[in-house]
C-alpha positions in Angstrom: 95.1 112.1 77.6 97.8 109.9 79.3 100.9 112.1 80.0 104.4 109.6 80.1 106.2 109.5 84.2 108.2 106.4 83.5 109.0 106.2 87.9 109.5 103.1 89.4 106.4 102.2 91.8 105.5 99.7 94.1 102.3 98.0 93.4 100.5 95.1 95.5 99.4 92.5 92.7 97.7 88.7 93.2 99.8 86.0 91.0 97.1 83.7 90.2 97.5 79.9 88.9 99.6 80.2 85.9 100.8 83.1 84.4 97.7 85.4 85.3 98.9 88.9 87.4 96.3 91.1 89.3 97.7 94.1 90.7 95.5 95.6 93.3 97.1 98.8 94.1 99.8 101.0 93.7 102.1 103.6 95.7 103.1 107.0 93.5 104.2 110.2 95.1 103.5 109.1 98.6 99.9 108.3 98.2 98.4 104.8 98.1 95.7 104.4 94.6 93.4 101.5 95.1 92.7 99.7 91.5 89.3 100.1 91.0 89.2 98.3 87.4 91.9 96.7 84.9 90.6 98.1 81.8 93.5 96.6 79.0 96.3 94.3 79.2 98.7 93.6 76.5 102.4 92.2 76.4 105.2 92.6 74.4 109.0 91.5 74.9 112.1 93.7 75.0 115.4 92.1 74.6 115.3 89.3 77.5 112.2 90.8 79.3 108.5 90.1 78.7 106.7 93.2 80.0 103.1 93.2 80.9 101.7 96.4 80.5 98.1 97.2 82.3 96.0 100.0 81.9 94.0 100.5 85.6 91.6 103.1 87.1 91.6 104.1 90.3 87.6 105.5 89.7 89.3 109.0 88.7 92.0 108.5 86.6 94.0 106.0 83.7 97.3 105.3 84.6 99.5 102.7 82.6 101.2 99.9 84.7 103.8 98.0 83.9 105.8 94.9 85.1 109.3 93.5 84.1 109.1 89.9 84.4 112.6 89.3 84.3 113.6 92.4 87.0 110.3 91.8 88.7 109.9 95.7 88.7 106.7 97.9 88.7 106.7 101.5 86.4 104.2 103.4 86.3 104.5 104.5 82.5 102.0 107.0 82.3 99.0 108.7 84.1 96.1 110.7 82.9 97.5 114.3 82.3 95.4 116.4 84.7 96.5 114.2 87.9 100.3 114.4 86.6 
């Protein structure tokens, strides 16, 4: 069960050709979570923003990424319960 966090993050992502994004890993609480597997991706828009909104593994957890294409900001929305 996902538990909400809502903290900003910083997350290394590959921009492909077009308007593809691959993030690739991600900083949270001082320790560095290598993204084993993008397992859903969805967008919606908020006001001005589109936000992309991924849902990774690191191989032990589900965390819920997402990216503000008009701040270009990472939050990590929410993480499995028993790592939060």
């Amino acid at each position: 069960m996902l538990q909400r966090v809502q903290e900003q993050i910083r997350v290394g992502a590959v921009f492909g050709p077009g308007p593809s994004i691959h993030p690739v890993w991600f900083d949270w609480r001082q320790q560095k979570h290598a993204i084993e597997k993008v397992t859903y991706r969805w967008r919606h828009i908020a006001g001005n923003a589109l936000l992309l909104h991924f849902a990774v593994t690191d191989g032990t957890a589900l965390y819920e990424l997402i990216y503000n294409s008009r701040e270009q900001l990472w939050t990590l929305e929410a993480a499995d319960a028993e790592v939060v």
